[in-house]
C-alpha atoms as one frame of an Amber mdcrd trajectory, in Angstrom:
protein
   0.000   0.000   0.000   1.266   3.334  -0.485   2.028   6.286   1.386  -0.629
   8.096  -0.503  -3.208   5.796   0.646  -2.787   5.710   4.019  -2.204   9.555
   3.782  -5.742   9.560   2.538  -6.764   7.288   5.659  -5.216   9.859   7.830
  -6.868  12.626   6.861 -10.492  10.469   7.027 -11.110  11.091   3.111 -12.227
   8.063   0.508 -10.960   8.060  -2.831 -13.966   9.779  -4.173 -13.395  12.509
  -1.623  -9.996  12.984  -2.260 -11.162  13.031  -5.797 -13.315  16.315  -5.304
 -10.735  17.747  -2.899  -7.737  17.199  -5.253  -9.909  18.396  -8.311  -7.976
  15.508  -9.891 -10.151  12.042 -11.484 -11.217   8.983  -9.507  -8.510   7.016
 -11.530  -5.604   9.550 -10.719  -6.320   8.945  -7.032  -6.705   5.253  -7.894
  -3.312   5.196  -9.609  -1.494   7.420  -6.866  -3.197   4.946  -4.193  -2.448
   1.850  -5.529   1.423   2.963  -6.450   0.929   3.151  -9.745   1.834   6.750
 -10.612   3.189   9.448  -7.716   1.704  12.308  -6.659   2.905  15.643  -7.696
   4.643  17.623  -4.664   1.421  20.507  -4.509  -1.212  17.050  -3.905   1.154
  16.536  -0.396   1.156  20.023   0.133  -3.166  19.958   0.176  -2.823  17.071
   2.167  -0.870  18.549   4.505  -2.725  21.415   4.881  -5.879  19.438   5.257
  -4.301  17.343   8.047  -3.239  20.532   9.993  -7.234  21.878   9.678  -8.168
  18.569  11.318  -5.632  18.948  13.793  -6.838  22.329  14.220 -10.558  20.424
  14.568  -9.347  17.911  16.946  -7.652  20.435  19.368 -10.864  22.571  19.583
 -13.410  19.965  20.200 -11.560  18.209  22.308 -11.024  21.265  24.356 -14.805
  21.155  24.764 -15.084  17.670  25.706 -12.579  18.433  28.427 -14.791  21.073
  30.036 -17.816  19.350  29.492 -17.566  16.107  29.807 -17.835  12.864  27.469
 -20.352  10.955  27.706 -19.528   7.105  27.223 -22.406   6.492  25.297 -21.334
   9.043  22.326 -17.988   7.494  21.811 -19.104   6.034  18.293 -21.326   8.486
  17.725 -19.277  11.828  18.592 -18.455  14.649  15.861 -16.027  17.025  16.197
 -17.431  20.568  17.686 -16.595  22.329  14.048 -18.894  23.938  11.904 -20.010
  21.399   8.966 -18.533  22.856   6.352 -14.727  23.879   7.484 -13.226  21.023
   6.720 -13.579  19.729   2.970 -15.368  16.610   3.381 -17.268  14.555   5.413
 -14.671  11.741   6.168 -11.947  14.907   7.574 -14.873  15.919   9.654 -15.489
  12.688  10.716 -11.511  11.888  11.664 -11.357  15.344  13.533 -13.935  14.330
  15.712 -12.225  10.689  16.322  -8.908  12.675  17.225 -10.828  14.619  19.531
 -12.597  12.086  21.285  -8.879   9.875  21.681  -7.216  13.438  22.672 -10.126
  14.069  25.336  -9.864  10.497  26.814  -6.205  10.521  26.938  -6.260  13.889
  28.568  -8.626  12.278  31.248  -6.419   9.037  31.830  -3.459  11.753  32.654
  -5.109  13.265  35.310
């Protein structure tokens, strides 16, 4: 598997939503995933970028979990506290609010 691919995984985005993000064709990021072809040096810099806004994502909400709480029944269920549409997709949305909920807990276990 390539670095591309689990890049992609990363940053919570499918390869039709890395598609739309990249502005690039479903068989580009098919090709670039598989190993097939490399990605030019701008795709990792949009990548990166992208990971840093779900950082960004992560820190925030989990902030808010901190002060109020998590409940144990949302832990498959929890978003990130972002509005919808900041991040490009729903799969980075959905990874910033995993990171959150991990940085929250871990948070908790140190104190």
């Amino acid at each position: 598997m390539s670095a591309f691919k689990y890049a992609l995984g990363v940053c919570g985005l499918s390869q039709q939503q890395a598609a739309d993000f990249l502005e690039v064709g479903l068989g580009t990021i098919k090709d670039w995933s598989s190993g097939r072809a490399n990605p030019p040096r701008g795709v990792w810099v949009m990548l990166a970028n992208l990971f840093e806004q779900i950082q960004d994502a992560a820190d925030g909400a989990a902030d808010v979990m901190a002060l109020d709480g998590i409940d144990p029944r949302s832990f498959n269920n929890i978003q990130a506290d972002i509005r919808h549409d900041a991040l490009p997709a729903e799969g980075a949305t959905n990874a910033a609010g995993a990171m959150a909920l991990l940085m929250a807990i871990a948070d908790q276990v140190e104190t």
